[in-house]
Every structure is written in C-alpha cells, then in structure tokens.
BALOBA-1460 file (C-alpha; in Angstrom, 3 decimals):
// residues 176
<rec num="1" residu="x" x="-6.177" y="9.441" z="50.237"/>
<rec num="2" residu="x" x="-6.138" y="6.542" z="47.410"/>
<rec num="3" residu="x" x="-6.254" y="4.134" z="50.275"/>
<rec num="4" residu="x" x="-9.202" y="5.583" z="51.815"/>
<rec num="5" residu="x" x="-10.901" y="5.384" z="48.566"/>
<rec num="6" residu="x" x="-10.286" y="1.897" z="47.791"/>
<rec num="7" residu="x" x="-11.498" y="1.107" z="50.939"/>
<rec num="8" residu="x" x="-14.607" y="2.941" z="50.144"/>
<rec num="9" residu="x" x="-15.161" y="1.276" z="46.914"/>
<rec num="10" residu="x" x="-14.562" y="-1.863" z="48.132"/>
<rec num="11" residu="x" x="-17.527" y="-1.381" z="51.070"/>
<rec num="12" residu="x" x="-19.589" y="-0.521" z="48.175"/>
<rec num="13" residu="x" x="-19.129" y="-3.215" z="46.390"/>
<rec num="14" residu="x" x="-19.932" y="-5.303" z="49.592"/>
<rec num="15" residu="x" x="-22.673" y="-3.278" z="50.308"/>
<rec num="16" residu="x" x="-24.370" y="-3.929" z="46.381"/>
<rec num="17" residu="x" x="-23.041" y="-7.690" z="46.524"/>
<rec num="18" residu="x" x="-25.368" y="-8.164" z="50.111"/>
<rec num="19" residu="x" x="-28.523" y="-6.604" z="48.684"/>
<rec num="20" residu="x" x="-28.253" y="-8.471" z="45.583"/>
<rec num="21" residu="x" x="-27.419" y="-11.622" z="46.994"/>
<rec num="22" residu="x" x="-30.558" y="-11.104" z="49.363"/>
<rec num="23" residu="x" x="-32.879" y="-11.017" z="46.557"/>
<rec num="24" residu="x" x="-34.777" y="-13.717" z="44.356"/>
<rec num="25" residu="x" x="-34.910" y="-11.618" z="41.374"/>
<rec num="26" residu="x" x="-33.520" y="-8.829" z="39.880"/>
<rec num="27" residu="x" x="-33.981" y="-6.498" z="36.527"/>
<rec num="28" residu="x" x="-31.412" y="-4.640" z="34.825"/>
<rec num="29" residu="x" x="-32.049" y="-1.592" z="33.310"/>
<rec num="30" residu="x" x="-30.338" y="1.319" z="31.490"/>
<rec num="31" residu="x" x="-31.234" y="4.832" z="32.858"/>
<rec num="32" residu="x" x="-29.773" y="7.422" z="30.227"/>
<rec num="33" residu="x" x="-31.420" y="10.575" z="29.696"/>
<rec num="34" residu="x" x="-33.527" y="9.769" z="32.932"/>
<rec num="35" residu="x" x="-33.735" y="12.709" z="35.454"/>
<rec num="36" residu="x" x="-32.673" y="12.557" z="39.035"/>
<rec num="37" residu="x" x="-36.619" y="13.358" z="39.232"/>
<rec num="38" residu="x" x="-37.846" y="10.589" z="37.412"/>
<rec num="39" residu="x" x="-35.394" y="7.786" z="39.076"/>
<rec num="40" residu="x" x="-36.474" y="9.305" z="42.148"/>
<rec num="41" residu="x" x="-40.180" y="8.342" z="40.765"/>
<rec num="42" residu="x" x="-39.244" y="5.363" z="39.733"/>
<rec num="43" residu="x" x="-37.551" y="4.454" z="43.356"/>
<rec num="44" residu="x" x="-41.296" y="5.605" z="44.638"/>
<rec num="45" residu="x" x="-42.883" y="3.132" z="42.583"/>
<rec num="46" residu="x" x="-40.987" y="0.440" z="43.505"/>
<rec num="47" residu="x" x="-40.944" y="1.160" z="46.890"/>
<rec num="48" residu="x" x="-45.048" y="0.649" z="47.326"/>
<rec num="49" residu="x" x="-44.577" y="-2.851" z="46.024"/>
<rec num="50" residu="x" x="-41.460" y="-3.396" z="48.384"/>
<rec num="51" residu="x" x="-39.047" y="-3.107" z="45.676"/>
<rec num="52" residu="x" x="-35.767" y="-1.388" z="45.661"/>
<rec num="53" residu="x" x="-34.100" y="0.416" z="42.658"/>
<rec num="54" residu="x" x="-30.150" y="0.834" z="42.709"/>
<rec num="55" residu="x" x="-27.910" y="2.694" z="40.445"/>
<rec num="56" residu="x" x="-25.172" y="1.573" z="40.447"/>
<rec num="57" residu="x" x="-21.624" y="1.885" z="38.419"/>
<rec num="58" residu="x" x="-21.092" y="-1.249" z="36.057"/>
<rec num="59" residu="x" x="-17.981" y="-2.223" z="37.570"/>
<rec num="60" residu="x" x="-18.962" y="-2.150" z="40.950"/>
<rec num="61" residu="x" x="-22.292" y="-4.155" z="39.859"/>
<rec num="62" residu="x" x="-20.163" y="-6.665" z="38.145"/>
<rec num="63" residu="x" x="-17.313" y="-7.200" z="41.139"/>
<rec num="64" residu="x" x="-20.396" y="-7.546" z="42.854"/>
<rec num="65" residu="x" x="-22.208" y="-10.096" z="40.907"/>
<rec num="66" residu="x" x="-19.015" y="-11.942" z="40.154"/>
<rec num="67" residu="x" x="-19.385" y="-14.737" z="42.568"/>
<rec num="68" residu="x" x="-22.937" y="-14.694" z="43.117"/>
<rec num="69" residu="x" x="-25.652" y="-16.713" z="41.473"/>
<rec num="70" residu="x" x="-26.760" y="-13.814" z="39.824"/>
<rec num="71" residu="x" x="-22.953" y="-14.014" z="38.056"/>
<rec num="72" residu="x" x="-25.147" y="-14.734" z="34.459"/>
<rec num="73" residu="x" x="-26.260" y="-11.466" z="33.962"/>
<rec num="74" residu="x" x="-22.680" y="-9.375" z="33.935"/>
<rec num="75" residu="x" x="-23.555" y="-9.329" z="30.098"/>
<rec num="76" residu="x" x="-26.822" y="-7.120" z="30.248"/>
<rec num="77" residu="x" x="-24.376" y="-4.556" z="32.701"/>
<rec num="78" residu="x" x="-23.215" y="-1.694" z="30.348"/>
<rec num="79" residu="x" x="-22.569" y="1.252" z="31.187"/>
<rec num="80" residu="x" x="-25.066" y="3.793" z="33.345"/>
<rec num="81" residu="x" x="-27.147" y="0.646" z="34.611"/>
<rec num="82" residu="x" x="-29.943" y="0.525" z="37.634"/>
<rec num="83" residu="x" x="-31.087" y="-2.475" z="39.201"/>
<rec num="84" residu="x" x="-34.698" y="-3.368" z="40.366"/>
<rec num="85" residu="x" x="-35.284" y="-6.133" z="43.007"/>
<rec num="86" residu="x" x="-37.431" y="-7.453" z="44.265"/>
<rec num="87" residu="x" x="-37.530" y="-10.497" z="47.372"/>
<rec num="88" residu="x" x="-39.954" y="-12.569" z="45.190"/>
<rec num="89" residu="x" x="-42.772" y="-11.238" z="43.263"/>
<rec num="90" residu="x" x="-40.878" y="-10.836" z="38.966"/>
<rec num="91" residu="x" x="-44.694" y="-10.346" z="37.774"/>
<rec num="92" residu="x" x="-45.197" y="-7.152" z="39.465"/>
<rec num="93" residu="x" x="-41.570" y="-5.675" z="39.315"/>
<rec num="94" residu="x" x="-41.975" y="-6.200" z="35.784"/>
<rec num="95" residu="x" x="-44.485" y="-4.868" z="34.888"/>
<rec num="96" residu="x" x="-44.076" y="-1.394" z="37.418"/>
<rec num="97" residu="x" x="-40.696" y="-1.390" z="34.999"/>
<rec num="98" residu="x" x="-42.660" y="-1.728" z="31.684"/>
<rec num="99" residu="x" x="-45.382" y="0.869" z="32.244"/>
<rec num="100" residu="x" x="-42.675" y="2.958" z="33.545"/>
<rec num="101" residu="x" x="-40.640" y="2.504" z="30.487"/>
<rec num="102" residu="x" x="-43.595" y="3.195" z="28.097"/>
<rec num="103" residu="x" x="-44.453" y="6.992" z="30.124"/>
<rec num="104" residu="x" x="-40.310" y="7.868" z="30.178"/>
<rec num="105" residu="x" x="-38.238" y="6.595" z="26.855"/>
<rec num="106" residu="x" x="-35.047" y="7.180" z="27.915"/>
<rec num="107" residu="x" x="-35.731" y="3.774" z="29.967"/>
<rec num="108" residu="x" x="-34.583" y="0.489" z="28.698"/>
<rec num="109" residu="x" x="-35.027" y="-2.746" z="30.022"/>
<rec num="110" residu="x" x="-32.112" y="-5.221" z="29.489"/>
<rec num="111" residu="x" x="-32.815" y="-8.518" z="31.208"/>
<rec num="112" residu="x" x="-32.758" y="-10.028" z="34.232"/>
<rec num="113" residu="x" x="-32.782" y="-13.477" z="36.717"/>
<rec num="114" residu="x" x="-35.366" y="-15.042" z="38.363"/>
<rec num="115" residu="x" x="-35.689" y="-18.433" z="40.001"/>
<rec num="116" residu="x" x="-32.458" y="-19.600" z="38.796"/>
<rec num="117" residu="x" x="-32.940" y="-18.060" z="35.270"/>
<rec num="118" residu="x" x="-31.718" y="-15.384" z="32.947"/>
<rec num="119" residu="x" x="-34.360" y="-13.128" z="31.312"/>
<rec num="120" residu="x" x="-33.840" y="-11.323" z="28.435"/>
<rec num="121" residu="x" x="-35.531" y="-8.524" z="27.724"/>
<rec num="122" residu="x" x="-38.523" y="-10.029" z="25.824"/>
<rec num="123" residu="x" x="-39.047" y="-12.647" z="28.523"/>
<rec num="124" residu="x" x="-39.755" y="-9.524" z="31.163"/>
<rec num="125" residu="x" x="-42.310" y="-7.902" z="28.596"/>
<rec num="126" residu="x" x="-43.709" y="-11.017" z="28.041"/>
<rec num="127" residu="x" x="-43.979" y="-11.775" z="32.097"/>
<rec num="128" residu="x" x="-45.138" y="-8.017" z="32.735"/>
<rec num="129" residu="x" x="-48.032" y="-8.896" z="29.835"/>
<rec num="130" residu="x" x="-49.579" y="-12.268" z="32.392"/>
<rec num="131" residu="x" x="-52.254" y="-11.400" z="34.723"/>
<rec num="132" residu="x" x="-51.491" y="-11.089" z="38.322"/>
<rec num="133" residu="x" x="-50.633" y="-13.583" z="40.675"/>
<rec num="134" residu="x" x="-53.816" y="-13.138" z="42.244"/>
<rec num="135" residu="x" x="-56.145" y="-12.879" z="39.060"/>
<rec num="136" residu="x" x="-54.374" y="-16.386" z="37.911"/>
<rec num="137" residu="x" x="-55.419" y="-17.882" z="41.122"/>
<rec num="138" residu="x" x="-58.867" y="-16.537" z="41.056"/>
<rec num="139" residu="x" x="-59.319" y="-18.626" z="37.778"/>
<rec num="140" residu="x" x="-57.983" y="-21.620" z="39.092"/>
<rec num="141" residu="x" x="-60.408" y="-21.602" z="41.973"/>
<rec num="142" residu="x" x="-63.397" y="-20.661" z="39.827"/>
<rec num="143" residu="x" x="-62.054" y="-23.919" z="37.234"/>
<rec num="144" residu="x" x="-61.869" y="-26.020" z="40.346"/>
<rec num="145" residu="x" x="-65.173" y="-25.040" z="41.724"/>
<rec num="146" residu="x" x="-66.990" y="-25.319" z="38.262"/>
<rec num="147" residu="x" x="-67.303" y="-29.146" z="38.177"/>
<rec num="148" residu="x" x="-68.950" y="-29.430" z="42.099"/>
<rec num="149" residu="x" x="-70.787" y="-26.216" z="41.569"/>
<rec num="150" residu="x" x="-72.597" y="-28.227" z="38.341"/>
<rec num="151" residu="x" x="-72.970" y="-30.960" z="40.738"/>
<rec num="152" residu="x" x="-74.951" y="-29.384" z="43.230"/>
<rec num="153" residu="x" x="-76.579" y="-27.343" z="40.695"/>
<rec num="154" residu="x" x="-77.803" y="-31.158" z="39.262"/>
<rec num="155" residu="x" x="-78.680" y="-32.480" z="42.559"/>
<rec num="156" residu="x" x="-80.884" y="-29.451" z="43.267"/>
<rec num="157" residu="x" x="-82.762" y="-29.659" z="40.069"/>
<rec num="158" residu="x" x="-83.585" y="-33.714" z="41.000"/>
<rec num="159" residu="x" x="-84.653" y="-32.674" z="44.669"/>
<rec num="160" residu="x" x="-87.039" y="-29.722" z="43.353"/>
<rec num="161" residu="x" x="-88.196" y="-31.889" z="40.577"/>
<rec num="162" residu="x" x="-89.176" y="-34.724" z="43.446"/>
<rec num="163" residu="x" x="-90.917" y="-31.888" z="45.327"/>
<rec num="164" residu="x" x="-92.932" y="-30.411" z="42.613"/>
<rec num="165" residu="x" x="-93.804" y="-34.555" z="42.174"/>
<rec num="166" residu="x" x="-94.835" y="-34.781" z="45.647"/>
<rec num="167" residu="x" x="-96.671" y="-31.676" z="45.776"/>
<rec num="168" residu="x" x="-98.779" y="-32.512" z="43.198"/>
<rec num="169" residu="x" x="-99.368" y="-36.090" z="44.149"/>
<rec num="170" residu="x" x="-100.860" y="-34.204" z="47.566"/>
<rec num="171" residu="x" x="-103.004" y="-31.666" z="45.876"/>
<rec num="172" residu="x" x="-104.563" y="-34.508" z="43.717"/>
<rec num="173" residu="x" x="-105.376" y="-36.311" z="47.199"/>
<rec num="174" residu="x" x="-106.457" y="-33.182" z="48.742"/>
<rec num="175" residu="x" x="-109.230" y="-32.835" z="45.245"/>
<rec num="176" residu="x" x="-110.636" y="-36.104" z="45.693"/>
C-alpha cells in the first residue's frame, strides 16, 4: 500500500512540475480561511482569462519546482499555498488576484516569477496597478500619430488658406 502511494505522489509531483514548467509566469498565493466555494470562484475567474489556479501541498510544489527555472520562488511556498499561471499575460493574472484578494481577506499574495524574474509581493500590486496591455498600446499609437496628425492638420490650414486666396482673387475679377 506505501508503495502505491509513493508512486502516486511521485506522479503528482510530475504532474505539478509539467504544468509549471509549461508556463511563463506564475503567482503564489496563500489560501487560508478560503472556502472550497470561493477557490472554486477564484478557479472561474482565472479560467475566463485562460489562467489556471492549483492548490497544491508545499512539498510537492517545491520537489516540483526544484529543478525548474521557477526553482527561486521555493521561499514564498509555506504552507497551504495555490498557484496562479498563466502562459504569458502577469498584468492581467495580477490583477484578477488583487481584486480578488481585496473582496475575500483570507487571500494573500506572496510573490511570484515572470520573464526570468522573482516578484515579491509589492512588485505584483504594483504590476496589477498599470493599465492594460491594450490601453498602453492605445497611447503609444495615439503619441505616434500626434506629430503626422499636426502635420496634416498644418498642411490643410496652408491649402485652405491658398483657396480662400484664390477665391477671392476670382470674385474681385468677376466685380470688375
């Protein structure tokens, strides 16, 4: 019986070290005094923006992360921990995960890695606090269009002006 549960632990821990390992960037969070109801939320959530949340126990999240590149954040994996990941997008995971942890309490956010980096807990509210991806890039078109948008703004004005010269110039020949 001890075999077969070894056996079971250790496809767990395969299982969690292949979906981490598949992801860009993860968030670790502690869970205590969450419901089943409210993970279950909270699973929801992630799930419409194509993110995944695991529970997992720490020592099967750290045998898991051992090896990996995600190895860094072992240290924010303490006791009843879940997991958020995400394949690429840390803005919106982060802040799903902060709203969520202002509306239940018991939710804490520890840290997390992204793009080669460990985030601390700050770093995640401060990330979650940014405008969208798409909001960021909707500013950097309207700052790149400003300068030939004021162009051809100026070149109109000259071309009306020359036509409003012209028109006149013809209605004085047309009085005489």
């Amino acid at each position: 019986m001890a075999k077969v549960a070894l056996e079971t632990k250790k496809l767990m821990v395969k299982e969690i070290t292949s979906r981490l390992n598949s992801v860009e960037m993860l968030i670790v969070t502690r869970y205590k005094g969450l419901s089943a109801q409210d993970i279950n939320e909270l699973r929801k959530e992630l799930k419409k923006i194509a993110g995944e949340y695991l529970v997992v126990k720490d020592s099967m999240a750290k045998k898991a992360l051992k090896d990996s590149a995600n190895s860094a954040i072992t240290e924010f994996i303490q006791g009843e921990v879940g997991i958020a990941v995400h394949k690429s997008d840390l803005s919106i995971v982060s802040k799903m995960l902060v709203k969520f942890s202002k509306e239940h309490e018991p939710l804490k956010i520890c840290g997390g890695f992204a793009d080669g980096a460990i985030l601390s807990n700050q770093e995640i509210i401060a990330i979650a606090a940014l405008p969208s991806r798409e909001v960021l890039l909707t500013k950097l078109a309207i700052i790149l269009n400003s300068p030939i948008q004021g162009l051809v703004i100026t070149l109109n004005g000259i071309i009306c002006k020359l036509a409003y010269a012209l028109n006149a110039v013809k209605d004085k020949k047309e009085k005489q």
